[in-house]
VEXFIRO-62114 format. One line per field, with one value per residue: residue in three letters; x, y, z of N, C-alpha, C in turn. Coordinates in steps of 0.2 Angstrom, whole numbers, plus 5000, padded with zeros to 4 digits. Layout:
BEGIN
residu	c(ALA|...)
npx	c(X|...)
npy	c(Y|...)
npz	c(Z|...)
capx	c(X|...)
capy	c(Y|...)
capz	c(Z|...)
cpx	c(X|...)
cpy	c(Y|...)
cpz	c(Z|...)
// end
This chain:
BEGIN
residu	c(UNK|UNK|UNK|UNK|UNK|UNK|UNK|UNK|UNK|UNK|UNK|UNK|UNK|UNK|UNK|UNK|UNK|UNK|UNK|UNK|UNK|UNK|UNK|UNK|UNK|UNK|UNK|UNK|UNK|UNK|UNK|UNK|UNK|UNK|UNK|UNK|UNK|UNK|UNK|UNK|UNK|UNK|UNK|UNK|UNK|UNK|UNK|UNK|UNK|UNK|UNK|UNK|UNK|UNK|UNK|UNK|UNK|UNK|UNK|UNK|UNK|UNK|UNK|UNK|UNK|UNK|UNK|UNK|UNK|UNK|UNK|UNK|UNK|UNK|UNK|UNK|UNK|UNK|UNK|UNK|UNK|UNK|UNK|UNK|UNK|UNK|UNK|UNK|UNK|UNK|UNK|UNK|UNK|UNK|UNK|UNK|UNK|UNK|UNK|UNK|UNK|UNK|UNK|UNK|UNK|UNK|UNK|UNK|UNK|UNK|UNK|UNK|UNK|UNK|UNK|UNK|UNK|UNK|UNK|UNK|UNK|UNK|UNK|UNK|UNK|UNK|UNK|UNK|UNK|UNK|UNK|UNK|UNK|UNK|UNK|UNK|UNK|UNK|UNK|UNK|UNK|UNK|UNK|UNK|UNK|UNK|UNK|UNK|UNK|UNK|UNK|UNK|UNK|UNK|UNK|UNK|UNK|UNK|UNK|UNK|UNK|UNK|UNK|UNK|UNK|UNK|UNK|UNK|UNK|UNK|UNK|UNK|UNK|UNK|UNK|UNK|UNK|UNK|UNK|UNK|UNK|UNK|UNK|UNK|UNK|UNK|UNK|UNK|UNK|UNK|UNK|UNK|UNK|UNK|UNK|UNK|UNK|UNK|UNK|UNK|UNK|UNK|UNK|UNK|UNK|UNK|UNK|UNK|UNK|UNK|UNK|UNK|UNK|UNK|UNK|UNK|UNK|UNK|UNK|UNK|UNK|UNK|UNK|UNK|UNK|UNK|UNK|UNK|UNK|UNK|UNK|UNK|UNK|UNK|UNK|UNK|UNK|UNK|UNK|UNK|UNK|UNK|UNK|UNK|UNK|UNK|UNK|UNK|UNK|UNK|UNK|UNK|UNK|UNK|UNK|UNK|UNK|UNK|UNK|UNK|UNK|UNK|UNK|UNK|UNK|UNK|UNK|UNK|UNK|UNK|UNK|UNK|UNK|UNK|UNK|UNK|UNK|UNK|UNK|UNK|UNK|UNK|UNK|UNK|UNK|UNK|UNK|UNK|UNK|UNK|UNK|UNK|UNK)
npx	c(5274|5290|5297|5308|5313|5318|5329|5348|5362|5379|5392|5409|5416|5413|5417|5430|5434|5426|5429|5434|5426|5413|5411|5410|5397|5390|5390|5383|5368|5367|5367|5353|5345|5346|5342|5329|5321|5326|5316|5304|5303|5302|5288|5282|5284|5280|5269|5261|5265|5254|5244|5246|5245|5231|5229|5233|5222|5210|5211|5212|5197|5192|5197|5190|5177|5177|5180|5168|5157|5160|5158|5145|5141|5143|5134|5124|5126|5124|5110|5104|5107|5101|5089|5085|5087|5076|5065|5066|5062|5049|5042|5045|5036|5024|5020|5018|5006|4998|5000|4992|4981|4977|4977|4965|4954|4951|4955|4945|4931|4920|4925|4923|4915|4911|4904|4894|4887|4879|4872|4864|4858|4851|4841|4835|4829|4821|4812|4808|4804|4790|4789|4783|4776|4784|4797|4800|4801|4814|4824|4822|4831|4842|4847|4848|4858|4869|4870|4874|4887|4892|4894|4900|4914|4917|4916|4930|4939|4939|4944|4955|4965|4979|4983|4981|4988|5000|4998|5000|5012|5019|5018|5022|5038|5037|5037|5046|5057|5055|5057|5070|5073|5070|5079|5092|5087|5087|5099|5109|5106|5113|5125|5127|5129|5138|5147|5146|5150|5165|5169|5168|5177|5190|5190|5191|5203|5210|5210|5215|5228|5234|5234|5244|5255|5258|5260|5272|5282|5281|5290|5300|5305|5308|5314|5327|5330|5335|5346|5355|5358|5365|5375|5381|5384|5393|5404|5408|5412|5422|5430|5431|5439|5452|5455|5458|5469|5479|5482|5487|5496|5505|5505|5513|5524|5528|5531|5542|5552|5553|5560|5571|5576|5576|5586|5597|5600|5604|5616|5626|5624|5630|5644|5648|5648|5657|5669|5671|5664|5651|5635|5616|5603|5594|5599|5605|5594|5589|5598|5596|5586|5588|5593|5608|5614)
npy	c(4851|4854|4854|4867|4871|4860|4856|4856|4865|4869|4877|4881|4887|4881|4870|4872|4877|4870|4857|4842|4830|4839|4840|4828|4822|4832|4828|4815|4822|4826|4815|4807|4815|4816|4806|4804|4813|4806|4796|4803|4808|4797|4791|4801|4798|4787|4789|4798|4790|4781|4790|4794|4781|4779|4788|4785|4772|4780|4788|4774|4771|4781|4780|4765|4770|4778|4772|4764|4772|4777|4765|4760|4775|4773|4763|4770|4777|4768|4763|4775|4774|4764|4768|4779|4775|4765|4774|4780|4771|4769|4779|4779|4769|4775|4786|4779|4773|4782|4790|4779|4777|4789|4786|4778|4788|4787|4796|4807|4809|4802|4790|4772|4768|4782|4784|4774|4778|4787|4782|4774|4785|4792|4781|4780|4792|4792|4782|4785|4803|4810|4816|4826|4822|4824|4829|4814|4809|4814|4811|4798|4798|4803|4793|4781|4787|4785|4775|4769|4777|4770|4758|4760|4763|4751|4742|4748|4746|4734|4728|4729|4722|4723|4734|4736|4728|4735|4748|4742|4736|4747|4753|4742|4745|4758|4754|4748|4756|4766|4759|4755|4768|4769|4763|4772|4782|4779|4770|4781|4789|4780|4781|4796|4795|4788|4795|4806|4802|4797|4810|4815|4806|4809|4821|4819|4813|4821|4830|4821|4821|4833|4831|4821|4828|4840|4833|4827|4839|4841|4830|4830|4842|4838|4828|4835|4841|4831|4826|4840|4837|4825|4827|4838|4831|4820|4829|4833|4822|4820|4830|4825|4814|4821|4826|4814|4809|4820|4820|4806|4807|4818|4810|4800|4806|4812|4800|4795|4806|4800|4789|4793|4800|4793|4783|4793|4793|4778|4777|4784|4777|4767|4771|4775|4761|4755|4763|4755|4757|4753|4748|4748|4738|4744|4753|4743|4737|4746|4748|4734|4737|4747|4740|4740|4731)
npz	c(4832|4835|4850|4855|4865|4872|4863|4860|4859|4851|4852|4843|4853|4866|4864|4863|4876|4885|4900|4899|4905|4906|4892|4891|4897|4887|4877|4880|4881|4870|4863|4869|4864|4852|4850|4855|4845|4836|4836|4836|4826|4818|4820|4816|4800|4802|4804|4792|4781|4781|4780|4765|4761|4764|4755|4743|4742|4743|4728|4722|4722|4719|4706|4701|4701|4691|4681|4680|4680|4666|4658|4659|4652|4642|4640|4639|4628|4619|4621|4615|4604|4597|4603|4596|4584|4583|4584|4575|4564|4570|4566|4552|4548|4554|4548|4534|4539|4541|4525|4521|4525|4520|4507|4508|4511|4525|4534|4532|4539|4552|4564|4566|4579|4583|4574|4577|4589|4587|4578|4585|4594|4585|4583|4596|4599|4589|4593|4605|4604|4598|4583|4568|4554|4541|4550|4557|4545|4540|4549|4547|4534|4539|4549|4541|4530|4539|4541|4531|4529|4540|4536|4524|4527|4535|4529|4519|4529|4532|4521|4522|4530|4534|4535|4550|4555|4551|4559|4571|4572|4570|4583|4590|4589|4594|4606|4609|4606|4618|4629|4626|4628|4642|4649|4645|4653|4665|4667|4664|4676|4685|4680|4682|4697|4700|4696|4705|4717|4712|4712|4723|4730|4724|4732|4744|4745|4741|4752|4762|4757|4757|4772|4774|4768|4775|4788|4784|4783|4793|4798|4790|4801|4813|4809|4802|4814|4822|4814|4816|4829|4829|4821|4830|4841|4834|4833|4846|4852|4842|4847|4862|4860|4852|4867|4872|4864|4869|4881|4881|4874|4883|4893|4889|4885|4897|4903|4894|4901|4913|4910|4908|4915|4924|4918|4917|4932|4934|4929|4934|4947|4943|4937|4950|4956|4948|4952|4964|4973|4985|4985|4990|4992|4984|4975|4968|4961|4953|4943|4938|4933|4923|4915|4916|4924)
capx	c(5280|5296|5301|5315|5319|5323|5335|5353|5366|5384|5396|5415|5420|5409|5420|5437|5434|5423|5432|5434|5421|5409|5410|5407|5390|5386|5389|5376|5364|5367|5364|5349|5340|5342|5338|5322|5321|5324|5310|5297|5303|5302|5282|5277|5286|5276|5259|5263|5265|5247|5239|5249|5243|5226|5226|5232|5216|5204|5212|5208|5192|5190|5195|5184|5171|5177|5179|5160|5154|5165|5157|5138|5142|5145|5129|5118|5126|5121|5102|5102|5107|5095|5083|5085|5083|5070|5059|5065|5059|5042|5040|5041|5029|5017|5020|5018|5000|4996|4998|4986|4975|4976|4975|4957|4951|4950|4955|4939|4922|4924|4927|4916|4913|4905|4897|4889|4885|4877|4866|4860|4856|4847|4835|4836|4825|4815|4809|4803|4800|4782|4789|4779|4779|4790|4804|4802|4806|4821|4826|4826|4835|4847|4848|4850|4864|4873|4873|4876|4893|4896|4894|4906|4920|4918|4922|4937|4944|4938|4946|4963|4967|4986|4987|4980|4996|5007|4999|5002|5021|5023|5015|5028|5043|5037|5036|5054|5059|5053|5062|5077|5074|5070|5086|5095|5087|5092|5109|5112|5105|5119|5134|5127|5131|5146|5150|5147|5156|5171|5172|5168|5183|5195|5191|5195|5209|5215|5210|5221|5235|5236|5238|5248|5260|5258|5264|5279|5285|5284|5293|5307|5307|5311|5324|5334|5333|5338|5352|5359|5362|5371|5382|5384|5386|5400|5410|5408|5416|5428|5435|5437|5446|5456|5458|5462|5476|5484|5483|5491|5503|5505|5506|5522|5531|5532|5533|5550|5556|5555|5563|5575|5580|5581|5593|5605|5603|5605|5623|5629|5624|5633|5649|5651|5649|5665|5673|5671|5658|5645|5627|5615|5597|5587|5604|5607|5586|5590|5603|5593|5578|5589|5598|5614|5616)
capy	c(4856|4852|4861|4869|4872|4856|4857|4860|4869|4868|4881|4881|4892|4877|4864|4874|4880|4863|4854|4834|4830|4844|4838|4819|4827|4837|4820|4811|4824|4826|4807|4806|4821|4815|4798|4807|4815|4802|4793|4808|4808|4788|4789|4804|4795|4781|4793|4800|4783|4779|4793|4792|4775|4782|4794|4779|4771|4783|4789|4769|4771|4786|4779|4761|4776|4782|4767|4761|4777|4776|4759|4763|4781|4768|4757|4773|4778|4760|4762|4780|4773|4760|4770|4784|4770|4763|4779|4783|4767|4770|4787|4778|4764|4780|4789|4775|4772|4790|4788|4772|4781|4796|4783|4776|4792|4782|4800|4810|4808|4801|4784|4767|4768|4787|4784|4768|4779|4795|4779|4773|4790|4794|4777|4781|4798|4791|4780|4790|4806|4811|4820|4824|4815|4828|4827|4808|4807|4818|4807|4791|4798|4804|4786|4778|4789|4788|4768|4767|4779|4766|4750|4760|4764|4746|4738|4748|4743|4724|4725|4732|4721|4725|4741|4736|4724|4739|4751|4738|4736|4754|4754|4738|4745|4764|4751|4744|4764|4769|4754|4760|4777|4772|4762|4778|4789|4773|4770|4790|4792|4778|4785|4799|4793|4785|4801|4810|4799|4800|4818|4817|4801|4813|4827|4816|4810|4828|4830|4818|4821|4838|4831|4820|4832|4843|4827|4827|4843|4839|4824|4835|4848|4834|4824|4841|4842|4825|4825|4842|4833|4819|4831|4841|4825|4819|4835|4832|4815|4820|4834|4820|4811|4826|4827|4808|4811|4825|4817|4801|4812|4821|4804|4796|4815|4811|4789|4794|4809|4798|4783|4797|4802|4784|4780|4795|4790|4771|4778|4789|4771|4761|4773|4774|4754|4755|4767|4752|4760|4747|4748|4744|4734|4748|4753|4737|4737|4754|4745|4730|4740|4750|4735|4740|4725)
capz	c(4832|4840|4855|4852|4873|4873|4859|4862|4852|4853|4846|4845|4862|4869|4861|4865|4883|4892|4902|4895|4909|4903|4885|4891|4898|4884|4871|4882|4882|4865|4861|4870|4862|4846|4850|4855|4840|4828|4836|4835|4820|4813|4822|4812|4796|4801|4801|4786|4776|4783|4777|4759|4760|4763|4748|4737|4742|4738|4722|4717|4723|4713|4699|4700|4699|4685|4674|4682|4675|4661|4658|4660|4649|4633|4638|4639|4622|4615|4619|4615|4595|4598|4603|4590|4578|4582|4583|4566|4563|4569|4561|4544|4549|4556|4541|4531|4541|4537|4519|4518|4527|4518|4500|4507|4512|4533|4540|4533|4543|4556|4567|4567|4587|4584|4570|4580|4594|4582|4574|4592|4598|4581|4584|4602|4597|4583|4598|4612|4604|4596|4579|4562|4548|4540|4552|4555|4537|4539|4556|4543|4531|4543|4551|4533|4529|4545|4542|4524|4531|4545|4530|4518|4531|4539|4521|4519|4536|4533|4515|4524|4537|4533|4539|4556|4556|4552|4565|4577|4569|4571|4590|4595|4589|4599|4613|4612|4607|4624|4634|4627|4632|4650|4650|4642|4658|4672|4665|4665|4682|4688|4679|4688|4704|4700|4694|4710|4720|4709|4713|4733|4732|4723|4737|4751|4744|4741|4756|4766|4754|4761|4777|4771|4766|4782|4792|4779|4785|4803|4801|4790|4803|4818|4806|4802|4823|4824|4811|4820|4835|4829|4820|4833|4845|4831|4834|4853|4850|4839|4853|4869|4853|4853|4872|4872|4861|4870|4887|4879|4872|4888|4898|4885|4888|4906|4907|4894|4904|4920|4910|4905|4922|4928|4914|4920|4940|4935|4926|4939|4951|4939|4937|4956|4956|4945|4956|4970|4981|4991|4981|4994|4988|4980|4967|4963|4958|4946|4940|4935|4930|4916|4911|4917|4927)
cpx	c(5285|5299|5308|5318|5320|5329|5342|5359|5373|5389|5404|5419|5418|5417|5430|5438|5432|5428|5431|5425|5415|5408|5408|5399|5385|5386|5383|5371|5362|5363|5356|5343|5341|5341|5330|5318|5318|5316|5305|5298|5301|5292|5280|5278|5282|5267|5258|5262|5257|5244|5242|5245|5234|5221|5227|5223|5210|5205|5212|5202|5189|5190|5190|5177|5172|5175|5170|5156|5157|5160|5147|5138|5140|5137|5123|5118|5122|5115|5098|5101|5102|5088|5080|5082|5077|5062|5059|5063|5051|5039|5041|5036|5024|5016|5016|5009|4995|4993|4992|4981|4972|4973|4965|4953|4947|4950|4949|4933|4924|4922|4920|4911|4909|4900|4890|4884|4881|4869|4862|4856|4851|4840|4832|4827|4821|4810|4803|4799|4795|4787|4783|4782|4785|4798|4805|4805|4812|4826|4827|4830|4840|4851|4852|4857|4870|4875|4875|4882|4896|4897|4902|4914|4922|4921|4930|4943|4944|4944|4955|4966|4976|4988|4983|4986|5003|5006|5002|5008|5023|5023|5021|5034|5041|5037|5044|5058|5061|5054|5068|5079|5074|5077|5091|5094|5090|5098|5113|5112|5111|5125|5133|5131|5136|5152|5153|5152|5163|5175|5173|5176|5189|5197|5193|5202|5216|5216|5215|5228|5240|5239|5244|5257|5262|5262|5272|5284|5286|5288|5301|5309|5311|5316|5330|5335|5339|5345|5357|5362|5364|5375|5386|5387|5394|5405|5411|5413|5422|5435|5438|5442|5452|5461|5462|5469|5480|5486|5488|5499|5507|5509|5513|5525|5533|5534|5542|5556|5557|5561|5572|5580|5582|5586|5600|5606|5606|5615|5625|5630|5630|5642|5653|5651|5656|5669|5675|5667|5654|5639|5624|5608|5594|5591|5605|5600|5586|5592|5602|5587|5581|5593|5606|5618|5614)
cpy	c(4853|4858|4860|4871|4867|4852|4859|4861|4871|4873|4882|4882|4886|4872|4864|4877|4874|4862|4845|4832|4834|4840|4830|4819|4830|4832|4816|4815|4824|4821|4805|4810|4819|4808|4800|4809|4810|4797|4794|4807|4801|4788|4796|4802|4790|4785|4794|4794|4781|4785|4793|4786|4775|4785|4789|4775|4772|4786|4782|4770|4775|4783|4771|4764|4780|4777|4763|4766|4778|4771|4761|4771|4777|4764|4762|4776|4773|4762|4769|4779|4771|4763|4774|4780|4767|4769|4783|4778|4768|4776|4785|4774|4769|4783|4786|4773|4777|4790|4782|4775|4786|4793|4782|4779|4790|4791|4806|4806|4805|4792|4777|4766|4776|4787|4779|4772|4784|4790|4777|4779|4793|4789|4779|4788|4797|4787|4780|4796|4806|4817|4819|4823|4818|4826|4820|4806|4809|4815|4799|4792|4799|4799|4781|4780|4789|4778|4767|4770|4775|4759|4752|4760|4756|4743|4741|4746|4735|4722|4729|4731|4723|4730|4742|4731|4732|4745|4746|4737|4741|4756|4752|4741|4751|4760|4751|4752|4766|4766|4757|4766|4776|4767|4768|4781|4783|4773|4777|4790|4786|4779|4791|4800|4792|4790|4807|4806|4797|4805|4818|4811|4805|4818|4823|4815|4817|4829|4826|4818|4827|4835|4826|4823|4837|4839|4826|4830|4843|4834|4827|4838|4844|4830|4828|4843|4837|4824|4830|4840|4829|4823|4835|4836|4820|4824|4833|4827|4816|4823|4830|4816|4813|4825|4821|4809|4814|4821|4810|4804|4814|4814|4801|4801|4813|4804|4792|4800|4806|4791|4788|4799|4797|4782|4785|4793|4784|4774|4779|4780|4768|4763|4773|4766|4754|4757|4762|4753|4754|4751|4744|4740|4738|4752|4748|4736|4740|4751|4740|4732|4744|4743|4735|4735|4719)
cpz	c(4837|4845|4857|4860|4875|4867|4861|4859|4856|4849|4848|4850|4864|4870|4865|4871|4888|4891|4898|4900|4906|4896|4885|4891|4893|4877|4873|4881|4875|4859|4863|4866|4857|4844|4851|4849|4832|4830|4835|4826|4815|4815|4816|4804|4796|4799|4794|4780|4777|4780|4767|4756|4757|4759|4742|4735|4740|4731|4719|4717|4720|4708|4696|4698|4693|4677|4675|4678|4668|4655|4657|4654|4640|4632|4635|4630|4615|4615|4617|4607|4596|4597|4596|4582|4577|4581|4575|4562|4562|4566|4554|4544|4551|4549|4534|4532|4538|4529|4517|4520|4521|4509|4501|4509|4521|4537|4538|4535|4550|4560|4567|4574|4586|4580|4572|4583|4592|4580|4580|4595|4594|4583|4592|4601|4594|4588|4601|4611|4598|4590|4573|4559|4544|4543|4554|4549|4535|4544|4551|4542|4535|4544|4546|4531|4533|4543|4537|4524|4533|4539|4526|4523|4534|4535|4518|4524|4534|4528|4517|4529|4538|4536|4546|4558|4555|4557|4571|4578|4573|4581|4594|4594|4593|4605|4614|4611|4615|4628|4634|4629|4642|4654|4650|4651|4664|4673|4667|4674|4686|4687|4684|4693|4707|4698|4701|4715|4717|4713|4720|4734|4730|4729|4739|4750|4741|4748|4763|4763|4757|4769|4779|4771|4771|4789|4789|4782|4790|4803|4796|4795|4809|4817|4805|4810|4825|4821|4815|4824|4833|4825|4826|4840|4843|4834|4842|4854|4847|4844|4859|4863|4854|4860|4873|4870|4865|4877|4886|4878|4879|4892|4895|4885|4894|4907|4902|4897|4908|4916|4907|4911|4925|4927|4918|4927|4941|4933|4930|4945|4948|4940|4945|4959|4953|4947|4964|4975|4982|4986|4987|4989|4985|4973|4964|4961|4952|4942|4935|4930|4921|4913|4911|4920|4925)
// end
């Protein structure tokens, strides 16, 4: 803020009442207060420019964050296709499995590893345990059936190595699927970032803008001080002006009234010279001074 009790204010009665002296006084003082002024004034103009400067810089900085996220937003879109694609992809090759499956009757009964493990556990018992001849004969058959299931199953797998090539199809494309997904969530989580920093660079840069513009007004409020004074410093200046004048004036009123009364003493000399009178040295001077002689 500028203080205002070293400000000084000059109004008309001032200008038409001081003495010449007084108003020489009050032009210096004038002078120097808004040489002060304009100073206060060109250092907060200078502050001002620097924080402007400032808010330039992070409103770039924001926006390299915008076009980075911007940039990244595009790539995540890409692998979002991509990926889309490809699991529509693998969803016809599964489907696609399904069907074959469902052609060779592969999804009733159940798997070559249980069924292995169902024939092992069967021999495993006809083994150890003491059954009658009845129930071992119901334990063969069992055995028998359970292998004659694992032979048929094994031949429709042996005779369809194809659709182990296309499970496998359908498995590498859900592979590359699932890459692109975790690019999708990577990519995302750095636009993210890029994103939040945006927004904190935009704040600051409001941020400083504000103060910015707060420094603005202070260096208005001290320039409209500093311009006062030199107006009111002009006026000062204009008035000795004035006084100058009047005194000049004044001072040639009186140099041609004395040359005015010279000229009639030198006449009167002159007149009694022609009358024969003695002129001593200081009329025959006059005489010369007007030109009479």
């Amino acid at each position: 803020m500028v203080d205002e009790s070293k400000n000084i204010e000059v109004s008309d009665s001032d200008l038409e009442s001081d003495s010449k002296g007084q108003l020489i006084k009050l032009a210096g003082k004038l002078r120097d207060r808004r040489n002060d002024l304009n100073q206060m004034a060109s250092k907060r103009a200078g502050k001002r420019d620097e924080l402007n400067a400032a808010t330039r810089e992070k409103v770039d900085e924001a926006q390299e964050h915008r076009e980075k996220r911007d940039e990244l937003n595009e790539q995540v879109q890409e692998h979002k296709q991509k990926r889309n694609e490809l699991n529509a992809k693998a969803n016809e090759l599964f489907d696609e499995v399904e069907g074959r499956k469902s052609d060779l009757e592969l999804d009733d009964g159940k798997g070559l590893e249980e069924l292995e493990e169902e024939i092992e556990q069967l021999e495993f018992k006809q083994q150890t345990e003491v059954l009658s001849t009845e129930d071992e004969r119901e334990l063969i058959e069992k055995i028998e059936n359970k292998r004659e299931e694992y032979r048929t199953r094994q031949e429709k797998l042996e005779g369809n190595d194809d659709l182990e090539e296309l499970v496998e199809e359908a498995e590498e494309v859900r592979s590359e699927a699932s890459q692109h997904h975790q690019k999708v969530t990577e990519l995302a989580d750095q636009a993210q970032e890029h994103h939040n920093q945006m927004i904190e660079a935009y704040r600051e840069a409001d941020d400083i803008r504000d103060d910015a513009d707060d420094m603005h007004e202070k260096f208005v409020e001290v320039q409209e001080a500093a311009d006062q004074h030199h107006e009111d410093f002009v006026r000062v200046q204009k008035r000795l002006r004035e006084l100058d004048k009047k005194e000049e004036k004044a001072r040639k009123s009186n140099r041609e009234q004395e040359r005015e009364e010279a000229k009639e003493e030198a006449e009167e000399i002159y007149q009694k010279f022609k009358e024969g009178e003695t002129l001593d040295t200081e009329d025959l001077m006059k005489l010369q001074k007007t030109g009479l002689l």
